[in-house]
PyMOL Python script that loads the backbone (N, CA, C, O; Angstrom):
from pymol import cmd

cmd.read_pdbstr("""\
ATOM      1  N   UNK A   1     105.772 102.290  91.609  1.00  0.00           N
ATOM      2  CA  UNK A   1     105.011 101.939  92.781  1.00  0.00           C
ATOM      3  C   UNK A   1     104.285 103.191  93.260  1.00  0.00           C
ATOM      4  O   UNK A   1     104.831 104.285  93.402  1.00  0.00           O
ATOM      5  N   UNK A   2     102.896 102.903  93.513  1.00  0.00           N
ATOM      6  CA  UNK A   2     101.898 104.429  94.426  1.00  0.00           C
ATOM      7  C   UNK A   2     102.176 103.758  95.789  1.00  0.00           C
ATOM      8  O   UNK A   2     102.122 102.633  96.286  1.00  0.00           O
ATOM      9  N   UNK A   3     102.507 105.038  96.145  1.00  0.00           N
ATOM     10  CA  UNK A   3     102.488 104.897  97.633  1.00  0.00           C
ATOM     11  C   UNK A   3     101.592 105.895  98.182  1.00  0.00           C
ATOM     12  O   UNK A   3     101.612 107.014  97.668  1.00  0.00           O
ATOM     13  N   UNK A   4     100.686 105.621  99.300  1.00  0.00           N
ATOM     14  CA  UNK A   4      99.715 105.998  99.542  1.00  0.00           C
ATOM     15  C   UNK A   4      99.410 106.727 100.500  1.00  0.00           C
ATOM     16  O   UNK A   4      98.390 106.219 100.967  1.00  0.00           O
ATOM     17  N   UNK A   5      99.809 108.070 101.381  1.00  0.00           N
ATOM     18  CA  UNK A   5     100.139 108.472 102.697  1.00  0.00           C
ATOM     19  C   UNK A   5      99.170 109.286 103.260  1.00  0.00           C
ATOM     20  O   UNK A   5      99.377 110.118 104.143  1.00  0.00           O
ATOM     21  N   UNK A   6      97.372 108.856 102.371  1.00  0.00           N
ATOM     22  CA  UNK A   6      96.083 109.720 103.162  1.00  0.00           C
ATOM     23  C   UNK A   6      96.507 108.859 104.740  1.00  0.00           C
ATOM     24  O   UNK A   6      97.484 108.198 105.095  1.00  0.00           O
ATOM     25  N   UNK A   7      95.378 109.221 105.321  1.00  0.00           N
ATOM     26  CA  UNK A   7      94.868 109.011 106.803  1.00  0.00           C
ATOM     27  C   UNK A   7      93.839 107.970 106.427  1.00  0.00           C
ATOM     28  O   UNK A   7      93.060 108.008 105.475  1.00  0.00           O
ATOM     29  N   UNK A   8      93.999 106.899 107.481  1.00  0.00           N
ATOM     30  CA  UNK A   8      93.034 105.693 107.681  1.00  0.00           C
ATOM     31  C   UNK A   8      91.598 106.619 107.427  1.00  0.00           C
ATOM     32  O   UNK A   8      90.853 106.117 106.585  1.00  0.00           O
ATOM     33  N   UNK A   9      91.341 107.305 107.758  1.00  0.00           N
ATOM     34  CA  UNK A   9      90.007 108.732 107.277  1.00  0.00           C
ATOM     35  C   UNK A   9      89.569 108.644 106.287  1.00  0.00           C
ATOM     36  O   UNK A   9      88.609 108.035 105.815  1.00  0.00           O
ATOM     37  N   UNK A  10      90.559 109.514 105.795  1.00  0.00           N
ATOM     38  CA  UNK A  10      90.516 110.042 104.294  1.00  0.00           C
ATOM     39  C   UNK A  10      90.407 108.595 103.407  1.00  0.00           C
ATOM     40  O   UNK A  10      89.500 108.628 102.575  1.00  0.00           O
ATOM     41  N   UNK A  11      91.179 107.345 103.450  1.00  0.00           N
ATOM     42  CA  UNK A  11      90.953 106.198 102.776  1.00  0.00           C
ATOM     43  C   UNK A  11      89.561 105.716 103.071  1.00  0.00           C
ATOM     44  O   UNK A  11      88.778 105.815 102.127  1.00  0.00           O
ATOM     45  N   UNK A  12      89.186 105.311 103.975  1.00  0.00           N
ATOM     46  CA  UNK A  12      87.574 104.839 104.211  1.00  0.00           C
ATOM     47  C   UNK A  12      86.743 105.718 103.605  1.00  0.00           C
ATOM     48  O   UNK A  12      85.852 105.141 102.982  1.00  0.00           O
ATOM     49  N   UNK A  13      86.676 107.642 103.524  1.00  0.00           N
ATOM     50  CA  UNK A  13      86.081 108.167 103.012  1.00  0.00           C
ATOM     51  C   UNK A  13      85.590 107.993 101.520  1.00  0.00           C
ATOM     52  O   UNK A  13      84.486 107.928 100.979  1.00  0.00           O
ATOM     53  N   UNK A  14      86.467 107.962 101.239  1.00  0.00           N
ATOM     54  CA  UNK A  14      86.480 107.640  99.734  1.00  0.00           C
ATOM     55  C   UNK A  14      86.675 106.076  98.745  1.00  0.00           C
ATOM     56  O   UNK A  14      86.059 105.592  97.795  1.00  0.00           O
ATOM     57  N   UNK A  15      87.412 105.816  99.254  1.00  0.00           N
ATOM     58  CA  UNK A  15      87.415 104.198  99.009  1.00  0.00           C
ATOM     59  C   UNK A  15      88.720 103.574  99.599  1.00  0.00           C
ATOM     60  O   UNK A  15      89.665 104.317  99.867  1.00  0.00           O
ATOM     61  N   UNK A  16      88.779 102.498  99.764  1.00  0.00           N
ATOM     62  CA  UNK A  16      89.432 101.128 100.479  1.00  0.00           C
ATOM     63  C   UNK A  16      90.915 101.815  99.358  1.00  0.00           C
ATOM     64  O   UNK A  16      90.694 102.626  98.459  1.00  0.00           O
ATOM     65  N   UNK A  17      91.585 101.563  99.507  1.00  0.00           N
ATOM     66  CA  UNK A  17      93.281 101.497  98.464  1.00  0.00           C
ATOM     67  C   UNK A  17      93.658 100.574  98.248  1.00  0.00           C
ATOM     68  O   UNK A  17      93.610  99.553  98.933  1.00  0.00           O
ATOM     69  N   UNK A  18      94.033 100.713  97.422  1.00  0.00           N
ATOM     70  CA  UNK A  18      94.606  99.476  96.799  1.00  0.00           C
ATOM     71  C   UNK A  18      96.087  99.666  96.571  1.00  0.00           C
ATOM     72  O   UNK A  18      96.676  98.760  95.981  1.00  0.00           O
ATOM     73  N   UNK A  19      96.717 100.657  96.937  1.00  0.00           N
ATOM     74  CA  UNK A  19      98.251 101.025  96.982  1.00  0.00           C
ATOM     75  C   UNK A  19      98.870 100.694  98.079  1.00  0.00           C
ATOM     76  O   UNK A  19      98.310 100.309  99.105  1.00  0.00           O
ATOM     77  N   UNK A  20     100.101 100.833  97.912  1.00  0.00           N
ATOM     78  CA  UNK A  20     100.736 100.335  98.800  1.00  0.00           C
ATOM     79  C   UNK A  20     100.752 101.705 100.060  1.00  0.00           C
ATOM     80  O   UNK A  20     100.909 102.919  99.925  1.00  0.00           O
ATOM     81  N   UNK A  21     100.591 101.120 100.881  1.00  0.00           N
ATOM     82  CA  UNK A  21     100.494 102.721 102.075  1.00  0.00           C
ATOM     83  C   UNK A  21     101.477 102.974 103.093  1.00  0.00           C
ATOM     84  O   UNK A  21     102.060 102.131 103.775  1.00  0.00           O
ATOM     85  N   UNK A  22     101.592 104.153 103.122  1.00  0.00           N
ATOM     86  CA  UNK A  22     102.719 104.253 104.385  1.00  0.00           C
ATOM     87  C   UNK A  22     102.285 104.970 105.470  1.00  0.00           C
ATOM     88  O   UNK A  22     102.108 106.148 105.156  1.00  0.00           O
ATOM     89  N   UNK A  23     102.078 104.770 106.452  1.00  0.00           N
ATOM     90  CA  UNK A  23     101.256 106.215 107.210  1.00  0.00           C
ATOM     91  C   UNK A  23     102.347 107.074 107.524  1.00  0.00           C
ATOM     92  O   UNK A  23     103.337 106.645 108.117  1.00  0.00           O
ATOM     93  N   UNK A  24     102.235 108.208 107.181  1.00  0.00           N
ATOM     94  CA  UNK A  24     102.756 109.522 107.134  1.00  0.00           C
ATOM     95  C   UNK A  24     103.131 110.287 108.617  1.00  0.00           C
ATOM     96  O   UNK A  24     104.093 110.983 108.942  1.00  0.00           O
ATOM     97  N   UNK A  25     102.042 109.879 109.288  1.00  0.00           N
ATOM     98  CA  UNK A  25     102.254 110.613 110.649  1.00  0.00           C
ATOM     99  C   UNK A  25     101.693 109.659 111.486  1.00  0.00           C
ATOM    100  O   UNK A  25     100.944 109.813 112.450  1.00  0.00           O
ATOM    101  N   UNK A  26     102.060 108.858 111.092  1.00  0.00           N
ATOM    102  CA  UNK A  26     102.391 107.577 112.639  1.00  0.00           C
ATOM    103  C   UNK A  26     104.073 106.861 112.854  1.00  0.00           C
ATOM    104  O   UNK A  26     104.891 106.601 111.972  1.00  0.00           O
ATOM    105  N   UNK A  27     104.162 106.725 113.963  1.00  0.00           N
ATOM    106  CA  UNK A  27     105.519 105.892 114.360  1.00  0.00           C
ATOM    107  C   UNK A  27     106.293 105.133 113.389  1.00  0.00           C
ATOM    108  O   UNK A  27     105.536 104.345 112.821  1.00  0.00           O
ATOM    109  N   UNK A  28     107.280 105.059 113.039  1.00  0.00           N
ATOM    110  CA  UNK A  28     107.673 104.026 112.092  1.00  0.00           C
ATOM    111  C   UNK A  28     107.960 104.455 110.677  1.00  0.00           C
ATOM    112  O   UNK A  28     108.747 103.792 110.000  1.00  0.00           O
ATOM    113  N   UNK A  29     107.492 105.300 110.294  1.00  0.00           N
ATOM    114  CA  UNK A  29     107.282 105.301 108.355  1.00  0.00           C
ATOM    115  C   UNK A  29     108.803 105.945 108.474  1.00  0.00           C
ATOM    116  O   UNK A  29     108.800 106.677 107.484  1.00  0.00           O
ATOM    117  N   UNK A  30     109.955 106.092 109.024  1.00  0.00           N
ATOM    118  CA  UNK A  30     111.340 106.337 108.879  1.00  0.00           C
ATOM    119  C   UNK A  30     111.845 104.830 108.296  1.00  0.00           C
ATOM    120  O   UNK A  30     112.166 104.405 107.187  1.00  0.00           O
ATOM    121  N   UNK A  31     111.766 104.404 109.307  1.00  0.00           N
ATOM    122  CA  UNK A  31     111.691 102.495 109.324  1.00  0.00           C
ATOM    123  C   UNK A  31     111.353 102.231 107.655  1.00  0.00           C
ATOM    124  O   UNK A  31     112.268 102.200 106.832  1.00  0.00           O
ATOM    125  N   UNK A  32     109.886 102.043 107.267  1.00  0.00           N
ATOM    126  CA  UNK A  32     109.232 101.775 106.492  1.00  0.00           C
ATOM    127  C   UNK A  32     109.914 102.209 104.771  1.00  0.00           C
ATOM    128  O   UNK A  32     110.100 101.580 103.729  1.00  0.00           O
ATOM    129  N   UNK A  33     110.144 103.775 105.282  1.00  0.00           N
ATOM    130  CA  UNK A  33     110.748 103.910 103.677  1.00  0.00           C
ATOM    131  C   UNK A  33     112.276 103.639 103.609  1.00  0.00           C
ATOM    132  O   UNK A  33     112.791 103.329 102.535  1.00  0.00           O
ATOM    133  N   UNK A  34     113.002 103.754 104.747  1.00  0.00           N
ATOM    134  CA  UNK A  34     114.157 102.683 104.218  1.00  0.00           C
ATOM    135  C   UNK A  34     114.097 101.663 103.755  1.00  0.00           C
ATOM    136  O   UNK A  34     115.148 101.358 103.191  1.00  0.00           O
ATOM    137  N   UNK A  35     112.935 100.543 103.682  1.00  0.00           N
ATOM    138  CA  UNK A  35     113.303  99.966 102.754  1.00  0.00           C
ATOM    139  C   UNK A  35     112.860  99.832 101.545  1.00  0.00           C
ATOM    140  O   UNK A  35     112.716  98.835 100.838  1.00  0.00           O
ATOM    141  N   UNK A  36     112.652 100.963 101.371  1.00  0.00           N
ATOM    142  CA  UNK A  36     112.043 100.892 100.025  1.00  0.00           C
ATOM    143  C   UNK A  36     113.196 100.799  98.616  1.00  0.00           C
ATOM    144  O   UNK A  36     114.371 101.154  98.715  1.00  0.00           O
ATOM    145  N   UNK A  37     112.744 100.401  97.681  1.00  0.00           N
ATOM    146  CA  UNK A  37     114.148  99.837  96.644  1.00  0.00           C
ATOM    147  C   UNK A  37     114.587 101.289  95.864  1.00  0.00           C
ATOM    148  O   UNK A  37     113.847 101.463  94.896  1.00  0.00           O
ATOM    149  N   UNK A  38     115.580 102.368  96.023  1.00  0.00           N
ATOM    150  CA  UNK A  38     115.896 103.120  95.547  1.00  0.00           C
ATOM    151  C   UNK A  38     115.809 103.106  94.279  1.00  0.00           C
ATOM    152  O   UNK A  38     115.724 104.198  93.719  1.00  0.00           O
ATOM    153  N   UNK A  39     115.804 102.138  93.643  1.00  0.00           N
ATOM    154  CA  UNK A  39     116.047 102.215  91.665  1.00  0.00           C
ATOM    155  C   UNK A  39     114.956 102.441  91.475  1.00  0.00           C
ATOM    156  O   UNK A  39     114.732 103.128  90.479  1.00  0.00           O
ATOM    157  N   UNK A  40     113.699 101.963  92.360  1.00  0.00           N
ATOM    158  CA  UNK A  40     111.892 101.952  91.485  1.00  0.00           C
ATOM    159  C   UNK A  40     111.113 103.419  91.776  1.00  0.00           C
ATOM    160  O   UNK A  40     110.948 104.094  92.791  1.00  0.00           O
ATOM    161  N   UNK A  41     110.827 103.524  90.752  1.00  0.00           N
ATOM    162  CA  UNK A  41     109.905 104.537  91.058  1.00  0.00           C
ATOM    163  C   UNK A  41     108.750 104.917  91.611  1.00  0.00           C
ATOM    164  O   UNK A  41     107.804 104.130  91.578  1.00  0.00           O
ATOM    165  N   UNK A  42     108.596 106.335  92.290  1.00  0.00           N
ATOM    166  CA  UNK A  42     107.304 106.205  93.239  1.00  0.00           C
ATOM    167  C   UNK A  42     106.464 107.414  93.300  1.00  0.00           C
ATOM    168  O   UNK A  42     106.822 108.493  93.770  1.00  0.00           O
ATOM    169  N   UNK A  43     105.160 107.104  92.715  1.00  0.00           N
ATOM    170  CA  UNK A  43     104.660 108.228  92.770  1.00  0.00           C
ATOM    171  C   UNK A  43     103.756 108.672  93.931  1.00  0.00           C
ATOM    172  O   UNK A  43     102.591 108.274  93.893  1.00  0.00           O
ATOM    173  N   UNK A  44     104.050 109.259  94.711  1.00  0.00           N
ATOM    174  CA  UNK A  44     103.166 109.535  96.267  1.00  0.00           C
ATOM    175  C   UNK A  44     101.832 110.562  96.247  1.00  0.00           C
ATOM    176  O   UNK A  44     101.742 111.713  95.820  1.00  0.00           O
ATOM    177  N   UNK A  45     101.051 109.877  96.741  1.00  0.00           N
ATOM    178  CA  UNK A  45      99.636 110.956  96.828  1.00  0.00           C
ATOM    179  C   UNK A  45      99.228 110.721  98.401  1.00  0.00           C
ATOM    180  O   UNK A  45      99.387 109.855  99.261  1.00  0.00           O
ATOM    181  N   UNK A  46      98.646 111.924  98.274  1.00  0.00           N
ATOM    182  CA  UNK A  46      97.650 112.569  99.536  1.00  0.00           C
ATOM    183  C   UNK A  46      96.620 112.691  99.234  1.00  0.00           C
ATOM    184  O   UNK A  46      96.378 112.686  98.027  1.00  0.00           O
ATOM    185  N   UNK A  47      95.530 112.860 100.201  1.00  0.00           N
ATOM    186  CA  UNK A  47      93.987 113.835  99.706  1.00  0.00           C
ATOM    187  C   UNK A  47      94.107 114.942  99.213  1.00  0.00           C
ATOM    188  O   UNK A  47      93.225 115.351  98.458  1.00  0.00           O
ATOM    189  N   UNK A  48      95.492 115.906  99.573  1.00  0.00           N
ATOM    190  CA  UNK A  48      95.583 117.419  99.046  1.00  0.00           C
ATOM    191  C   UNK A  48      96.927 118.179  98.737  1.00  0.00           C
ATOM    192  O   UNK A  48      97.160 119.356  98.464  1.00  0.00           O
ATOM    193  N   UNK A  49      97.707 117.089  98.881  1.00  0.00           N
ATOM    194  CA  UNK A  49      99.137 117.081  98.241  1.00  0.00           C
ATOM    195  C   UNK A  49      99.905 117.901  99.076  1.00  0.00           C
ATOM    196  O   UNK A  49     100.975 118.396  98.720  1.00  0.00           O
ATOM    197  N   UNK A  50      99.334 118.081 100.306  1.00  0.00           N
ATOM    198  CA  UNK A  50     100.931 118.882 101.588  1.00  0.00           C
ATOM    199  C   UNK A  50     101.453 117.329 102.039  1.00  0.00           C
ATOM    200  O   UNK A  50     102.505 116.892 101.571  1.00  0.00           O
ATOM    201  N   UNK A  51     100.783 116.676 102.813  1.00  0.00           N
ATOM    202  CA  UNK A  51     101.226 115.545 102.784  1.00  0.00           C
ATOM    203  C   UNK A  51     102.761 114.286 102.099  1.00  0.00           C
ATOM    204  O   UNK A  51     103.835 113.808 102.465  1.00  0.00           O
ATOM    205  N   UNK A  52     101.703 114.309 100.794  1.00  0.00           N
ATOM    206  CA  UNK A  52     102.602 113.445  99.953  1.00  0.00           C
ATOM    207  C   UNK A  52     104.140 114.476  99.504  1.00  0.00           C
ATOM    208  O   UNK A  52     105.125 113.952  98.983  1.00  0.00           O
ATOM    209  N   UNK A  53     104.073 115.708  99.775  1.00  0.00           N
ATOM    210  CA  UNK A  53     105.302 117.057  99.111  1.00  0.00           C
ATOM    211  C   UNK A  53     106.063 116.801 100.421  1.00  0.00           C
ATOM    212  O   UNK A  53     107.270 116.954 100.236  1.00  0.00           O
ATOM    213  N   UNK A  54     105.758 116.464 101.674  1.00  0.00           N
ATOM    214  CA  UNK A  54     106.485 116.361 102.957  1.00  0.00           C
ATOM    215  C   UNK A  54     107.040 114.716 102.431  1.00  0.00           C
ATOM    216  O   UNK A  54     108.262 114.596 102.346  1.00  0.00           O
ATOM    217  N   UNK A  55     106.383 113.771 102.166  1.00  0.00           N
ATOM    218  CA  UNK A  55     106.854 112.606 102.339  1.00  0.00           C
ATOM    219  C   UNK A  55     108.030 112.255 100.954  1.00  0.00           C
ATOM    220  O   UNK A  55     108.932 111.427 101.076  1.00  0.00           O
ATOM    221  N   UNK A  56     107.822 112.961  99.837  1.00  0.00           N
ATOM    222  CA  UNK A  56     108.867 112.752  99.067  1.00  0.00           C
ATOM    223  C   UNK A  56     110.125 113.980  99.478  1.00  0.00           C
ATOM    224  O   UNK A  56     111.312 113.796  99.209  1.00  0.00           O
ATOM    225  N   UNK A  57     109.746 114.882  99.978  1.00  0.00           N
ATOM    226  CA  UNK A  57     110.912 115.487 100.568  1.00  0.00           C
ATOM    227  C   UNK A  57     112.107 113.930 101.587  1.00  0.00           C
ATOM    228  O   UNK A  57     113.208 113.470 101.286  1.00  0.00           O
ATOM    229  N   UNK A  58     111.320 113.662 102.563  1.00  0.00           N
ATOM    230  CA  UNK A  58     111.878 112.844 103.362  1.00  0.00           C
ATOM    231  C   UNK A  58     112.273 111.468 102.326  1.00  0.00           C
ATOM    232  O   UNK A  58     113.160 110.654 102.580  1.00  0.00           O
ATOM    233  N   UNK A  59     111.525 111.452 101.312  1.00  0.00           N
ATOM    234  CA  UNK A  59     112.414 110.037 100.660  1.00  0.00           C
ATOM    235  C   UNK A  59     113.664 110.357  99.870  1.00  0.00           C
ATOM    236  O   UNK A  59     114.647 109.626  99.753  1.00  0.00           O
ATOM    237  N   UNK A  60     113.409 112.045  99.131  1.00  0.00           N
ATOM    238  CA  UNK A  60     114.548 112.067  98.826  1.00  0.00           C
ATOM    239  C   UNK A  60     115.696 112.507  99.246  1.00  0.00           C
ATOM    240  O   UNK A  60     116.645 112.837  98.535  1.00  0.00           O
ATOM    241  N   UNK A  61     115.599 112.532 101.114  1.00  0.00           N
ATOM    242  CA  UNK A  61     116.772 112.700 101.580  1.00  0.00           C
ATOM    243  C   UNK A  61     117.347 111.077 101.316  1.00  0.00           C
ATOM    244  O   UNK A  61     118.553 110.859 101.205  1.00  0.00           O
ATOM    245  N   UNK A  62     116.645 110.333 101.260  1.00  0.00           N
ATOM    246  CA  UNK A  62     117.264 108.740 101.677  1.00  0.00           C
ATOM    247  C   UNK A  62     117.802 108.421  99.856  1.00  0.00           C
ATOM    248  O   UNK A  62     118.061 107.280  99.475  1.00  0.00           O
ATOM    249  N   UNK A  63     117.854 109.170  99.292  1.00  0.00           N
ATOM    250  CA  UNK A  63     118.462 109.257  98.178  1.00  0.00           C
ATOM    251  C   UNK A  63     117.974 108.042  96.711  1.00  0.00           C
ATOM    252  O   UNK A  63     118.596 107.283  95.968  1.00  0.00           O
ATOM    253  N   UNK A  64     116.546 108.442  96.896  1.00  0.00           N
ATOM    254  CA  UNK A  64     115.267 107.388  96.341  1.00  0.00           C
ATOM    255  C   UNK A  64     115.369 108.602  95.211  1.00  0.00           C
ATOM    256  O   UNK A  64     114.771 109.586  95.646  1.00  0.00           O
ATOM    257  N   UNK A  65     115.906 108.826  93.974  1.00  0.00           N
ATOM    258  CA  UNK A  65     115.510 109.342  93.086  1.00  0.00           C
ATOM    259  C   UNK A  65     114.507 109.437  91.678  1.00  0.00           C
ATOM    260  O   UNK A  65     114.349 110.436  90.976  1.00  0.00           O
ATOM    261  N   UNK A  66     113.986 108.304  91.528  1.00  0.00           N
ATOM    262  CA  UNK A  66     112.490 108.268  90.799  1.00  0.00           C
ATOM    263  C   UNK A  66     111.175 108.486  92.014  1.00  0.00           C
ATOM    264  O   UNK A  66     110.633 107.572  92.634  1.00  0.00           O
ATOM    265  N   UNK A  67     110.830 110.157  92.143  1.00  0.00           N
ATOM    266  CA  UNK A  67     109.900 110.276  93.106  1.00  0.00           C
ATOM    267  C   UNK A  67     109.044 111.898  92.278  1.00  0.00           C
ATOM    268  O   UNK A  67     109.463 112.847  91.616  1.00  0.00           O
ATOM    269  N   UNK A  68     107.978 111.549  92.695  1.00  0.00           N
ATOM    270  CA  UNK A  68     106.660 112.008  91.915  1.00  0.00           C
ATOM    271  C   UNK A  68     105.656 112.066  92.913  1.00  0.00           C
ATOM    272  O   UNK A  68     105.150 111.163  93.579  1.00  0.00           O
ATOM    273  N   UNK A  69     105.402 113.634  92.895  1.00  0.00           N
ATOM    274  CA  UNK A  69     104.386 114.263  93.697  1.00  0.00           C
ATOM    275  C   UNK A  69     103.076 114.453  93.165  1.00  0.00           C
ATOM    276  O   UNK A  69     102.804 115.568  92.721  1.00  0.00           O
ATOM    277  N   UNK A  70     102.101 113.420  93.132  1.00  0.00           N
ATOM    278  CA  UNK A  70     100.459 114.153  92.990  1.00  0.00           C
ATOM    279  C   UNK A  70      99.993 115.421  93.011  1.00  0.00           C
ATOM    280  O   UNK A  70      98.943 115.606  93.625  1.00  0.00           O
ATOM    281  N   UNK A  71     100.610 116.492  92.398  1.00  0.00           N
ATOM    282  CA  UNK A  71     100.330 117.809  93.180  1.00  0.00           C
ATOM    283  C   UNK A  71      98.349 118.005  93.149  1.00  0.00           C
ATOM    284  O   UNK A  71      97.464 117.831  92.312  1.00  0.00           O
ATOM    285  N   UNK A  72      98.421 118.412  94.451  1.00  0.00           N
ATOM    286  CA  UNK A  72      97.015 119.143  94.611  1.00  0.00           C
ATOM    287  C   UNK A  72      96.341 117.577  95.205  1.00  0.00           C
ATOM    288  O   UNK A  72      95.132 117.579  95.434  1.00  0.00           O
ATOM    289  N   UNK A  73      97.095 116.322  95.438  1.00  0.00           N
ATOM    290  CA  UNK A  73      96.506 115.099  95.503  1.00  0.00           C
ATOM    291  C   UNK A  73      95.302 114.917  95.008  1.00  0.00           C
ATOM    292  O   UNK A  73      94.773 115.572  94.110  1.00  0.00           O
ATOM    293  N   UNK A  74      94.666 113.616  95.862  1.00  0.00           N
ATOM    294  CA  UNK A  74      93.690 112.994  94.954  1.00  0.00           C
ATOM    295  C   UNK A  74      92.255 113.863  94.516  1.00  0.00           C
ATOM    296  O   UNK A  74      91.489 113.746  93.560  1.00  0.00           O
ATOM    297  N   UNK A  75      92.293 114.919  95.867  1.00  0.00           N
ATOM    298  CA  UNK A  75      91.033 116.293  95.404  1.00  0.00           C
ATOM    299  C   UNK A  75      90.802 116.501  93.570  1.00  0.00           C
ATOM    300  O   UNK A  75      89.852 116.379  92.797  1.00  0.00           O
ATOM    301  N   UNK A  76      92.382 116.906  93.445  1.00  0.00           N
ATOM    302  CA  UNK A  76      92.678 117.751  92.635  1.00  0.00           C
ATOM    303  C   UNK A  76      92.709 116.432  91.247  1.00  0.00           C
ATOM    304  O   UNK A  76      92.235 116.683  90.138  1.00  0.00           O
ATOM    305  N   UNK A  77      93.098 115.602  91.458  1.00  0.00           N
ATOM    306  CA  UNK A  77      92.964 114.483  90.363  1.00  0.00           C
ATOM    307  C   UNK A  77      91.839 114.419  89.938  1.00  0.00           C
ATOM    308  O   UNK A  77      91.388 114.782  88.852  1.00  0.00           O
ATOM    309  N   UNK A  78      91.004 113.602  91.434  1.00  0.00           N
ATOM    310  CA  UNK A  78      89.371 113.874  91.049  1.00  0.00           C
ATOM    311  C   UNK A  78      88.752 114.705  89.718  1.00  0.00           C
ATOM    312  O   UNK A  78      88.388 114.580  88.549  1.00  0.00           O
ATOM    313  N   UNK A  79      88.931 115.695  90.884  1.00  0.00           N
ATOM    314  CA  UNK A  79      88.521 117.325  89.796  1.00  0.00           C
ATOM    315  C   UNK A  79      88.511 117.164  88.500  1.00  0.00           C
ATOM    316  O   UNK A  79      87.580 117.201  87.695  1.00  0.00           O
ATOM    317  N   UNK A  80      90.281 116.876  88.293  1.00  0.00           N
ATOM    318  CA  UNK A  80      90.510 117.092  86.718  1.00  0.00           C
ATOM    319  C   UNK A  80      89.697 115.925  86.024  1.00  0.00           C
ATOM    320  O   UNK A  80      89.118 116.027  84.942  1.00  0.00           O
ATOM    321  N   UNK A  81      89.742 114.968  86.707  1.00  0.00           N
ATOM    322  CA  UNK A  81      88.691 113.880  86.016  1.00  0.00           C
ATOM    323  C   UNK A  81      87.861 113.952  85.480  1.00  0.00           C
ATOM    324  O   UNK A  81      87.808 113.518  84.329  1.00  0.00           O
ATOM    325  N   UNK A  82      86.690 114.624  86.172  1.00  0.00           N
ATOM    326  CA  UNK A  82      85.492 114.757  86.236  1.00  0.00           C
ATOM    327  C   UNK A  82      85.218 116.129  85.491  1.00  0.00           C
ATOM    328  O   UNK A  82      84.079 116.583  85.385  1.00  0.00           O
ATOM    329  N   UNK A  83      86.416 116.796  84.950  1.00  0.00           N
ATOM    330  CA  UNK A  83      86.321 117.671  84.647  1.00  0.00           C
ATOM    331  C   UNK A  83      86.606 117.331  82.867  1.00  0.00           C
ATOM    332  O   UNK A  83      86.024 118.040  82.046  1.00  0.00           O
ATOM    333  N   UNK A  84      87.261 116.538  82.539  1.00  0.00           N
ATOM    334  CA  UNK A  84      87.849 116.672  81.173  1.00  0.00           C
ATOM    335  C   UNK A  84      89.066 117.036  80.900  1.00  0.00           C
ATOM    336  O   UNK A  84      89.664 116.809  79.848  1.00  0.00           O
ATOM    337  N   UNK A  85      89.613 117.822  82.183  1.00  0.00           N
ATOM    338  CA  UNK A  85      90.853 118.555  81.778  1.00  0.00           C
ATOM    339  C   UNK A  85      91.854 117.385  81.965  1.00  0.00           C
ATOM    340  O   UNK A  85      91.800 116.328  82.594  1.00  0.00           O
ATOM    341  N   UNK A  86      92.906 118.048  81.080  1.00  0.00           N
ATOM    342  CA  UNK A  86      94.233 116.753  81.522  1.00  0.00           C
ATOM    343  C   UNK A  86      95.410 117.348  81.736  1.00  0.00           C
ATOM    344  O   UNK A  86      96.397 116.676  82.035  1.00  0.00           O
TER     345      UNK A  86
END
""", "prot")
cmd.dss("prot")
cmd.show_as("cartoon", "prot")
cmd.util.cbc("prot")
cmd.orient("prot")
């Protein structure tokens, strides 16, 4: 599962998502990732990957161990895209 923790911002900027989203720094996302299913895996992105490195910190206190950081988020994906590199 992508879970998705840009800013309502940063998503309109670039395009609509199609992941599943959690907002990161609004009320609730304590709530939200409890229930998330510990066995599945989740790979979390940001626009620039401080974000999504804070939010899998906090999932893997809740003891969610298939968790995967976008490093450098979606900037840095971009980039490599458009770049060739892999």
């Amino acid at each position: 599962m992508v879970l998705d923790v840009r800013t309502p911002e940063e998503i309109r900027r670039r395009s609509h998502s199609r992941f599943h989203e959690h907002r990161f720094q609004r009320g609730g996302f304590q709530q939200k990732i409890g229930k998330l299913d510990k066995d599945k895996t989740y790979l979390v992105h940001c626009a620039s990957g401080g974000r999504s490195a804070r939010a899998c910190n906090q999932l893997g206190k809740l003891e969610l161990k298939n968790l995967y950081n976008l490093e450098g988020g979606m900037g840095a994906w971009r980039r490599r895209a458009t770049s060739g590199e892999k």
